[in-house]
N, CA, C and O atoms as a Tinker XYZ file with bonds, in Angstrom:
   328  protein
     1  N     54.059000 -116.698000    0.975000    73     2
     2  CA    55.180000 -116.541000    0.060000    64     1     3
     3  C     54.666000 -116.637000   -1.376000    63     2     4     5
     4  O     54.103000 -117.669000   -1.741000    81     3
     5  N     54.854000 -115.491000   -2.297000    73     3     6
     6  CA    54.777000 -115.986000   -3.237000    64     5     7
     7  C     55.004000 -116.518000   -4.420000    63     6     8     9
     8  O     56.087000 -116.061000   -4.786000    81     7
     9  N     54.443000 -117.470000   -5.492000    73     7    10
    10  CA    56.028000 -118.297000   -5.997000    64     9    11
    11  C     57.206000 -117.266000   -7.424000    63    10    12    13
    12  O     57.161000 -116.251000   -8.119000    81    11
    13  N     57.917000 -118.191000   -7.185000    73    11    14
    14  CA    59.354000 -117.291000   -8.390000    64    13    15
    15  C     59.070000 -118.306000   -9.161000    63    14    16    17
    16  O     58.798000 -119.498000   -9.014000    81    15
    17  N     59.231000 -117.340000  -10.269000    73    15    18
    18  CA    59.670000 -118.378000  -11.299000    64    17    19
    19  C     61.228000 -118.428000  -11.595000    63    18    20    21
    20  O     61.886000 -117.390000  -11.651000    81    19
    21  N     61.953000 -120.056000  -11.836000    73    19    22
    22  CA    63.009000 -119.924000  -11.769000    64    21    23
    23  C     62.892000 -120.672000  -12.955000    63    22    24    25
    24  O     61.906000 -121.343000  -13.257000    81    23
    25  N     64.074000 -120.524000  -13.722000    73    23    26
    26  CA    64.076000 -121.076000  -15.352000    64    25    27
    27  C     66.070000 -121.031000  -15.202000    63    26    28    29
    28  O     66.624000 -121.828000  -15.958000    81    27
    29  N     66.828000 -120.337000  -14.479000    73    27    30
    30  CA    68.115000 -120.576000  -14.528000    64    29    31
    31  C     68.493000 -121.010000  -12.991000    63    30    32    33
    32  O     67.833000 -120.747000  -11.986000    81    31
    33  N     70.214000 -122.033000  -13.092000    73    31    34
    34  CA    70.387000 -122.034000  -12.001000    64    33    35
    35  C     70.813000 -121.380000  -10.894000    63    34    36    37
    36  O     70.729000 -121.884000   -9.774000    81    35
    37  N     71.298000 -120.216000  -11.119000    73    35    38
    38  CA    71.480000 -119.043000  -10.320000    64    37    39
    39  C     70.241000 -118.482000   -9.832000    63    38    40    41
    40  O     69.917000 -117.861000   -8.820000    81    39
    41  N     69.860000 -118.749000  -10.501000    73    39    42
    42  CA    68.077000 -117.780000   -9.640000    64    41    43
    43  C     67.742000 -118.952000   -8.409000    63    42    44    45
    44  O     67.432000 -118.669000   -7.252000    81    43
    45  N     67.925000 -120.679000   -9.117000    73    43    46
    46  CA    67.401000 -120.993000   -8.217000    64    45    47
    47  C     68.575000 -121.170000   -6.693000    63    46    48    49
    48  O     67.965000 -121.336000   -5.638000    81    47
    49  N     69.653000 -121.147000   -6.618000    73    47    50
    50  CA    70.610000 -120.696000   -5.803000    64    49    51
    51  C     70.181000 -119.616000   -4.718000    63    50    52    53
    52  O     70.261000 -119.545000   -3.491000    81    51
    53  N     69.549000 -118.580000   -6.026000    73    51    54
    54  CA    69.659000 -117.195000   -4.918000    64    53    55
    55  C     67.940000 -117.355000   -4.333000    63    54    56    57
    56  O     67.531000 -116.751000   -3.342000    81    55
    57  N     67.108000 -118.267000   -5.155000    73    55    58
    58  CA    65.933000 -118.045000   -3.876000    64    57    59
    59  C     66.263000 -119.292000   -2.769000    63    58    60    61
    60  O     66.233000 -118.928000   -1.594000    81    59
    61  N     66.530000 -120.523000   -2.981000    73    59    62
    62  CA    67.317000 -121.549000   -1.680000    64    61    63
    63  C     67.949000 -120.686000   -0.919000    63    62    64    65
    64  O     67.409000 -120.407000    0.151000    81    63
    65  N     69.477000 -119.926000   -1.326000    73    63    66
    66  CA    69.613000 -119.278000   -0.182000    64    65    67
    67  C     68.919000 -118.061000    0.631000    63    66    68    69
    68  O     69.338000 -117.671000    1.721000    81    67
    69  N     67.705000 -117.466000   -0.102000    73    67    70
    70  CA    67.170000 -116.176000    0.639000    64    69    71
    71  C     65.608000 -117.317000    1.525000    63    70    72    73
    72  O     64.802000 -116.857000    2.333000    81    71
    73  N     65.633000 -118.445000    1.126000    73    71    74
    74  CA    64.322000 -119.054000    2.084000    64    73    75
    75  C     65.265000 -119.317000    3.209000    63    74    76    77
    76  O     64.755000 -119.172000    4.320000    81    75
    77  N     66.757000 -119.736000    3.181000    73    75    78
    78  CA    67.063000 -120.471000    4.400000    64    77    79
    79  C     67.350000 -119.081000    5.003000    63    78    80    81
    80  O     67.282000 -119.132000    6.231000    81    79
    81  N     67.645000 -117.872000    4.536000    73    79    82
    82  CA    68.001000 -116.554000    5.702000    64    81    83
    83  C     66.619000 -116.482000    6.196000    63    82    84    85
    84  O     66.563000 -116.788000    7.387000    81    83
    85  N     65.724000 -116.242000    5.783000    73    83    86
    86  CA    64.589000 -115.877000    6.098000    64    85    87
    87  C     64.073000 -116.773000    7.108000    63    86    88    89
    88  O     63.384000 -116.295000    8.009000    81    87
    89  N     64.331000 -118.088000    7.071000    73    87    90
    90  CA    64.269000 -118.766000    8.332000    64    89    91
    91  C     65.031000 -119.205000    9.351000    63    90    92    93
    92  O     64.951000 -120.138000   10.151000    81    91
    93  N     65.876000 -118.227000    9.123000    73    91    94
    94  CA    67.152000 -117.562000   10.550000    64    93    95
    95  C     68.276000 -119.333000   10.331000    63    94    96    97
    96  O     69.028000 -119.689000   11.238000    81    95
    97  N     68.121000 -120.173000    8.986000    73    95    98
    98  CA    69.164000 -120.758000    9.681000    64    97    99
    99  C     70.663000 -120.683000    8.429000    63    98   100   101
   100  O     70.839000 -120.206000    7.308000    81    99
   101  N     71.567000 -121.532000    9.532000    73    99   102
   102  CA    72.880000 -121.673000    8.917000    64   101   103
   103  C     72.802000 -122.496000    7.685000    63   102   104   105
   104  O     71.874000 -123.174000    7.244000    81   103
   105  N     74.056000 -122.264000    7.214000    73   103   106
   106  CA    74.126000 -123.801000    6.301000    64   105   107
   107  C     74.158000 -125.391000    6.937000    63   106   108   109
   108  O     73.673000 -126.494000    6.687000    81   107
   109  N     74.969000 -124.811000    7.828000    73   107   110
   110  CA    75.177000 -125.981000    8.350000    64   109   111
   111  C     73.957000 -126.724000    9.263000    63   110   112   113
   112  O     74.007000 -127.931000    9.498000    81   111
   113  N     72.811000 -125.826000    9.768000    73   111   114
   114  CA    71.698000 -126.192000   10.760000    64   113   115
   115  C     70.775000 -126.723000    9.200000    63   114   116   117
   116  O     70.626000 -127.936000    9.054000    81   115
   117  N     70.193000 -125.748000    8.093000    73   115   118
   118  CA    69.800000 -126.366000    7.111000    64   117   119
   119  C     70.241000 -128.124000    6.609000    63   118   120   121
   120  O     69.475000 -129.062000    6.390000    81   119
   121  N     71.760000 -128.076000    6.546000    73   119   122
   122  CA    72.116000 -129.332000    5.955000    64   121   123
   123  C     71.826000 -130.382000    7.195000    63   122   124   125
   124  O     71.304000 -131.494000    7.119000    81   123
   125  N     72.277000 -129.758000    8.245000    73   123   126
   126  CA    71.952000 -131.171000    9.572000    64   125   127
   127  C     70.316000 -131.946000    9.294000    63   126   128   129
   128  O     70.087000 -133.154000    9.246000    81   127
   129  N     69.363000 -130.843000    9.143000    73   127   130
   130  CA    68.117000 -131.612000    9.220000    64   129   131
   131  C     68.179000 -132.523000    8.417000    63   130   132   133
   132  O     67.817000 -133.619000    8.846000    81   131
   133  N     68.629000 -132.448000    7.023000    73   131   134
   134  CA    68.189000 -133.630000    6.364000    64   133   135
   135  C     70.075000 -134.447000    5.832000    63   134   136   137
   136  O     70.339000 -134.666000    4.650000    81   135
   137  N     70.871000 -134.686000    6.741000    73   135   138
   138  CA    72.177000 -135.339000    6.416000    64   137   139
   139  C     72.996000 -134.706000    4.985000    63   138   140   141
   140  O     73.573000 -135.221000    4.028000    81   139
   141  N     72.707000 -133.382000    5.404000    73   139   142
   142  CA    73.802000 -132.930000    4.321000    64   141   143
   143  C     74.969000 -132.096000    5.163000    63   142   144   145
   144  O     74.955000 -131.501000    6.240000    81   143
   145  N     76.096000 -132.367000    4.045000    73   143   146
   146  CA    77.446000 -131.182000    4.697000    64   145   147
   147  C     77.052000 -129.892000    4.587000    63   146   148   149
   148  O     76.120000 -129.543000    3.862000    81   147
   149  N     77.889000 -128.940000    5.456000    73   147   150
   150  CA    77.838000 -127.454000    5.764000    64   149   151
   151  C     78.293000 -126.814000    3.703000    63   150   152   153
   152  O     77.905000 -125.861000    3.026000    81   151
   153  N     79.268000 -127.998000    3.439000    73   151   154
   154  CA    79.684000 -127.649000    2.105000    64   153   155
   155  C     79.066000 -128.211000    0.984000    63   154   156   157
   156  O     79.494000 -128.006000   -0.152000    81   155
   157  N     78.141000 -128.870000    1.210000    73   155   158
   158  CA    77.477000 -129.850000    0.441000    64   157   159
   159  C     75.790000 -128.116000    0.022000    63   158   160   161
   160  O     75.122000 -127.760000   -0.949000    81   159
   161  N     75.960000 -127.653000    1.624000    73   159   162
   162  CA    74.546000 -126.530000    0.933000    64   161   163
   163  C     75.469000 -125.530000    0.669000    63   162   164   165
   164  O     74.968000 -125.273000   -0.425000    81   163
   165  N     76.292000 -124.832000    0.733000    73   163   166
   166  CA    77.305000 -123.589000    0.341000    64   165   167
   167  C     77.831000 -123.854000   -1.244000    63   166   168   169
   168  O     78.040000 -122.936000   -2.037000    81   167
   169  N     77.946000 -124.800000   -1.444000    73   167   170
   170  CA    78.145000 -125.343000   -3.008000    64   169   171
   171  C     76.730000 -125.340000   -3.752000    63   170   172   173
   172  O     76.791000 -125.226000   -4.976000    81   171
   173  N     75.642000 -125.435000   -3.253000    73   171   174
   174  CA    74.526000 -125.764000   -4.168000    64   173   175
   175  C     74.405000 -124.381000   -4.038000    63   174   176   177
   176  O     73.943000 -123.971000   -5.102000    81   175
   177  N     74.637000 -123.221000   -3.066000    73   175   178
   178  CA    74.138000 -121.748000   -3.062000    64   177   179
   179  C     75.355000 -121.020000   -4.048000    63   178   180   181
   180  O     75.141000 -119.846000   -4.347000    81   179
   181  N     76.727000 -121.709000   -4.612000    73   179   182
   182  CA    77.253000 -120.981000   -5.200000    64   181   183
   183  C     77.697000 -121.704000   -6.322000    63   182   184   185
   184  O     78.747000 -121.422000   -6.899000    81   183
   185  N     76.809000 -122.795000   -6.726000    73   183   186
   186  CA    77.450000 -123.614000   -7.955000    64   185   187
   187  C     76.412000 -124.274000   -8.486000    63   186   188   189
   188  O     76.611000 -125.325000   -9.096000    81   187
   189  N     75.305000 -123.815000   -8.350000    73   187   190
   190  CA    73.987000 -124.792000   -8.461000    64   189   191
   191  C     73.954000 -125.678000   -9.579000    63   190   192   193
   192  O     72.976000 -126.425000   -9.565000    81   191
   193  N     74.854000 -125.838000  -10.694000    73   191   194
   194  CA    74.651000 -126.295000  -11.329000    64   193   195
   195  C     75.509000 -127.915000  -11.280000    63   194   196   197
   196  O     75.444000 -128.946000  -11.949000    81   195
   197  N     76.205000 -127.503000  -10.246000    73   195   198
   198  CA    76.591000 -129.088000  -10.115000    64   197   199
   199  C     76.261000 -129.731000   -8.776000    63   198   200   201
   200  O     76.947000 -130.464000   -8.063000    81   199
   201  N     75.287000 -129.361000   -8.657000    73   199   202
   202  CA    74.487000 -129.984000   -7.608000    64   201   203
   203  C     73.661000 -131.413000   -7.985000    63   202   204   205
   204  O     72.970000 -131.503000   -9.000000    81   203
   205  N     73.833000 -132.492000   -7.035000    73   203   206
   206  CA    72.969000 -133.416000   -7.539000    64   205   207
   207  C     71.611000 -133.104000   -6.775000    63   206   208   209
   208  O     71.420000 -132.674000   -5.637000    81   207
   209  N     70.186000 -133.694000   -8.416000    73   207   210
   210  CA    69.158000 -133.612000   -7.929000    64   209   211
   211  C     68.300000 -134.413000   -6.587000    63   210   212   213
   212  O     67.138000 -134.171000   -6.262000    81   211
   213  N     69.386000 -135.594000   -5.819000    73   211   214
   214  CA    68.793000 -135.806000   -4.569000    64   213   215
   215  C     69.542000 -134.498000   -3.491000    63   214   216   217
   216  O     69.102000 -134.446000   -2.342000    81   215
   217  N     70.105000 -133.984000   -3.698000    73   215   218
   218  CA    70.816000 -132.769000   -2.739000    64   217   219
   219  C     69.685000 -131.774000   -2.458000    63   218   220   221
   220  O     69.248000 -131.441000   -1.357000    81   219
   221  N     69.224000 -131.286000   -3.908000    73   219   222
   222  CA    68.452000 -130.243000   -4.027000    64   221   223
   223  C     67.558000 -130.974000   -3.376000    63   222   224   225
   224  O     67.723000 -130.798000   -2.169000    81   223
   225  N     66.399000 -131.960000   -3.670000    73   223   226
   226  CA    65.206000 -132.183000   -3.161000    64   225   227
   227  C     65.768000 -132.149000   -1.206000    63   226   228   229
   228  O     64.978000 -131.585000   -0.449000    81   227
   229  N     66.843000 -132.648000   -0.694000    73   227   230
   230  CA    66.979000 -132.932000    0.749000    64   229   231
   231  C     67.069000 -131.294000    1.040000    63   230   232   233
   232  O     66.513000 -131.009000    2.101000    81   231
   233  N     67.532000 -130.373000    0.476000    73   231   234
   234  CA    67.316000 -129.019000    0.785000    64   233   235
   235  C     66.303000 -128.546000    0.570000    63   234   236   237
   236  O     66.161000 -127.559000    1.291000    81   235
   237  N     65.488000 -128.712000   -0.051000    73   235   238
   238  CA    64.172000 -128.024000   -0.435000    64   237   239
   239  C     63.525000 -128.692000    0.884000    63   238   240   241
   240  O     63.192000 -127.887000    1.754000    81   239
   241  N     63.393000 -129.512000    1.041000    73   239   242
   242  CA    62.831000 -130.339000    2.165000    64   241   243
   243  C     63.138000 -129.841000    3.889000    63   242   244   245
   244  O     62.373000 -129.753000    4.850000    81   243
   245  N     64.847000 -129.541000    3.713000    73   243   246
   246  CA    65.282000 -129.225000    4.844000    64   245   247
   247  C     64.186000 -127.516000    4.892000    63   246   248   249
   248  O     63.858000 -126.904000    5.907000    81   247
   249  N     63.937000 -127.240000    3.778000    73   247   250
   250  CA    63.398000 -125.497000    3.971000    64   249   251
   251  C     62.209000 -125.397000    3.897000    63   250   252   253
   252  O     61.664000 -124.322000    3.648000    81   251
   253  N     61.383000 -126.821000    4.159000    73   251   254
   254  CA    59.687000 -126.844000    4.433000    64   253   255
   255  C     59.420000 -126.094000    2.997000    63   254   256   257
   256  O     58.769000 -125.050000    3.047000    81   255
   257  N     59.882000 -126.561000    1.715000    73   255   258
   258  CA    59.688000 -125.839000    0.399000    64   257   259
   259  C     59.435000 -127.253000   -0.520000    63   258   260   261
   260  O     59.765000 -128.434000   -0.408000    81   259
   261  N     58.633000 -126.417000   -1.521000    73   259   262
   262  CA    57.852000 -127.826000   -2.753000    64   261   263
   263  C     58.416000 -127.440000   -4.030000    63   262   264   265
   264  O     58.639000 -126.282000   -4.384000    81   263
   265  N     58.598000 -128.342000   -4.598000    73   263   266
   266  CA    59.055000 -128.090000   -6.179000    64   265   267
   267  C     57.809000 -128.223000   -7.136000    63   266   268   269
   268  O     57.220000 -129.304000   -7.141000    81   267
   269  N     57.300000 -127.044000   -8.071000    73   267   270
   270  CA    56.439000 -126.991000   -8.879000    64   269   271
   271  C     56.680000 -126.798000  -10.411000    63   270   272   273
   272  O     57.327000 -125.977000  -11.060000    81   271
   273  N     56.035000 -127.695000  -10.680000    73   271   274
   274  CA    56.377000 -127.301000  -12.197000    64   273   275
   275  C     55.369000 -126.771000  -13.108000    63   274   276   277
   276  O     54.239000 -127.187000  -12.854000    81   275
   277  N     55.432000 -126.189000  -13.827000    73   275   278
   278  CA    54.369000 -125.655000  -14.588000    64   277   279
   279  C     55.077000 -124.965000  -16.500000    63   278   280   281
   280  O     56.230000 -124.754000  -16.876000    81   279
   281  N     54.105000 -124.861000  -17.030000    73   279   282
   282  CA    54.373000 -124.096000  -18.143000    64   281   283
   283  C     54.669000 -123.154000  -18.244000    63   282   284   285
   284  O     53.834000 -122.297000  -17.954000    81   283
   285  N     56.187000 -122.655000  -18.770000    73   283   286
   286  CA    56.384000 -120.896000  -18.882000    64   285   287
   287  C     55.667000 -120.278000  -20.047000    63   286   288   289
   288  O     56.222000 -119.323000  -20.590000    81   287
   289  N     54.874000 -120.562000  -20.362000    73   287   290
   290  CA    53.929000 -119.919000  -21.764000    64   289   291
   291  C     54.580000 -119.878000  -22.808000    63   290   292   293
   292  O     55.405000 -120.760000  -23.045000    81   291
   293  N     54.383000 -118.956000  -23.578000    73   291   294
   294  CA    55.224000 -118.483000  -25.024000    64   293   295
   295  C     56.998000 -118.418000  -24.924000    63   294   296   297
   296  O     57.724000 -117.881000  -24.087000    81   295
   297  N     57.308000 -119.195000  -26.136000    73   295   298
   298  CA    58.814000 -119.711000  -25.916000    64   297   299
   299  C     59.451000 -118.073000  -26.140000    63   298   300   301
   300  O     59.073000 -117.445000  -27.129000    81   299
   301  N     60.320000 -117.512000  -25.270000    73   299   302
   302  CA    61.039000 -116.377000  -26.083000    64   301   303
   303  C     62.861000 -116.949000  -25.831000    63   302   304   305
   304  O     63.301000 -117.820000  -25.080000    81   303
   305  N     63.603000 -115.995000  -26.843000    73   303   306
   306  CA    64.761000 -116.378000  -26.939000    64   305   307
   307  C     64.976000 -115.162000  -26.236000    63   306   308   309
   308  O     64.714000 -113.985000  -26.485000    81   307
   309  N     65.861000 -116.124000  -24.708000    73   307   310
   310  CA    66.268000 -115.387000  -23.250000    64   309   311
   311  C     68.196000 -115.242000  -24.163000    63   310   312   313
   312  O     69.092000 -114.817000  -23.434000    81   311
   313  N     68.418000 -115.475000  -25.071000    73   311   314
   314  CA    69.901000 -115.919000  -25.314000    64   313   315
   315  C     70.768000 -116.210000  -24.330000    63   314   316   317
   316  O     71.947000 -115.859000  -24.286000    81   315
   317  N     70.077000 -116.966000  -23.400000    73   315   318
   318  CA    71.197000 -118.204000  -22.522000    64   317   319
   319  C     70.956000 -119.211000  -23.321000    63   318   320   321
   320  O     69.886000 -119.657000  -23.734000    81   319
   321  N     72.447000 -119.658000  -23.577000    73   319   322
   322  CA    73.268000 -120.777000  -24.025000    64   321   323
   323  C     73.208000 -122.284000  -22.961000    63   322   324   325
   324  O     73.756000 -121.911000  -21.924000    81   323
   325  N     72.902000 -123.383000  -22.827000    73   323   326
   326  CA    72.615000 -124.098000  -22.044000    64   325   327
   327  C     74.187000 -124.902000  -22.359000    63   326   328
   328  O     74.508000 -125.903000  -21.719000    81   327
């Protein structure tokens, strides 16, 4: 796999939900592995921004996935408003 760069929360929404299709499961089989609700991962795939950061790490986890951080190089103005 190789990595995305994600810098908004919609991007990171739409790659969480395209790792869990890709590994044939539900929301609800994703959230079972690590004690989350069926609505607890359907909310982080359509609201990512009010997701809490222990949610995300128990999903990233539930999807055998690592969080990396690194430098995006040269600052440019994306004009998203935070």
């Amino acid at each position: 796999m190789k990595p995305q760069p994600i810098t908004l929360p919609n991007q990171l929404a739409a790659a969480l939900r395209s790792q869990r299709t890709l590994r044939g499961m539900t929301q609800a089989e994703a959230g079972a592995n690590v004690g989350l609700l069926q609505k607890t991962v359907s909310a982080m795939e359509t609201s990512p921004e009010r997701c809490s950061i222990f949610s995300l790490f128990k999903l990233i986890a539930a999807l055998d996935l690592q969080l990396v951080l690194e430098p995006r190089g040269p600052r440019r103005n994306t004009g998203v408003e935070w």
